[in-house]
N, C-alpha and C positions, 0 to 999 in steps of 0.2 A: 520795156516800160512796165509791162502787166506785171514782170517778176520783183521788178524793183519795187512794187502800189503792194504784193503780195510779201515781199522781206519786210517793209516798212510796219506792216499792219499785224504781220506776226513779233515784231521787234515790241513797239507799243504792245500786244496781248503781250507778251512777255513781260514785260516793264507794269502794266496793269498788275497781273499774279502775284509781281513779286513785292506791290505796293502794299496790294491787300494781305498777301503774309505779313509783309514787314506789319501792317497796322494792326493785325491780329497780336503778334507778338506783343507792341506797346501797349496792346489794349490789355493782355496776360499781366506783365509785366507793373501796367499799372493796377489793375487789380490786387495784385498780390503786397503792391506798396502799401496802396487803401487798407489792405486788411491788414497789414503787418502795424501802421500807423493806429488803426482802429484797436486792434490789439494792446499796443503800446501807450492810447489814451486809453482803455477803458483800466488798466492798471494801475496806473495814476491816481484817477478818479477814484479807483477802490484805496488805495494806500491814502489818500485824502480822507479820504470817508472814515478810514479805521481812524487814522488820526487825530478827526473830528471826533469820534466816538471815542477814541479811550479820553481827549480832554476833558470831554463831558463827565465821564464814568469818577475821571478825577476830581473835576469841580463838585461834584455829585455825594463823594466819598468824604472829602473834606467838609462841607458843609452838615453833612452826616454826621461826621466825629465832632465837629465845633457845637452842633445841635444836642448830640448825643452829652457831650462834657457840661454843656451849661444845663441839661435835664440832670445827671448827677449831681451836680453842684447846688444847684436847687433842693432836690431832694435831700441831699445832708444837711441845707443848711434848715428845711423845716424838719427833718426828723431832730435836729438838735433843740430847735424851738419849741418841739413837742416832749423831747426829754426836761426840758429845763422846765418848761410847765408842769410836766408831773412832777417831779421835782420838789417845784411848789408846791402844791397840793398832796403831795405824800403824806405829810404831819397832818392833814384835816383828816384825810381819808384814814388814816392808820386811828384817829382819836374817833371817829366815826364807825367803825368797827368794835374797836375797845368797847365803844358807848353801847352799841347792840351788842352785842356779846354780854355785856354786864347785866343790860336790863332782859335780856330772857331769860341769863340762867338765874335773874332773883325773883323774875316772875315765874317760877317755876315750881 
């Protein structure tokens, strides 16, 4: 009986050993899932991220050139406003010169 209480109890440590290896293993095992998945979201996230960031860079760019084209557009249309007004005022300016020019050299 004593040998049967002693097979019985080394059978169980046995069975115990190979529990806690076996739970080691899943526990590895699962680790390595965790980080392989970690890995595999934190990639994501970044390929999200750049994607977020170049739409923006694009929205960003566009708004720029649509900004930038109505500042030219602008710009030509009063540098034309300012030509066309000298323009006008070319023939005063030109008889206002004339007019000094005349009277120095007779006051002279």
């Amino acid at each position: 009986m004593f040998v049967e209480e002693l097979s019985k109890i080394k059978e169980c440590e046995d069975r115990a050993d190979q529990v806690q290896r076996d739970a080691r293993t899943e526990a590895r095992k699962r680790i390595e899932d965790a980080e392989a998945e970690a890995g595999r979201i934190a990639e994501e996230a970044q390929t999200k991220a750049k994607d977020i960031y170049d739409a923006f860079m694009k929205e960003g760019q566009e708004e720029s050139d649509r900004k930038y084209a109505a500042a030219m557009k602008q710009a030509e249309t009063d540098s034309t406003r300012l030509v066309e007004a000298a323009k006008r005022n070319e023939e005063k300016a030109i008889g206002l010169i004339v007019e000094r020019i005349v009277s120095t050299s007779v006051n002279r």
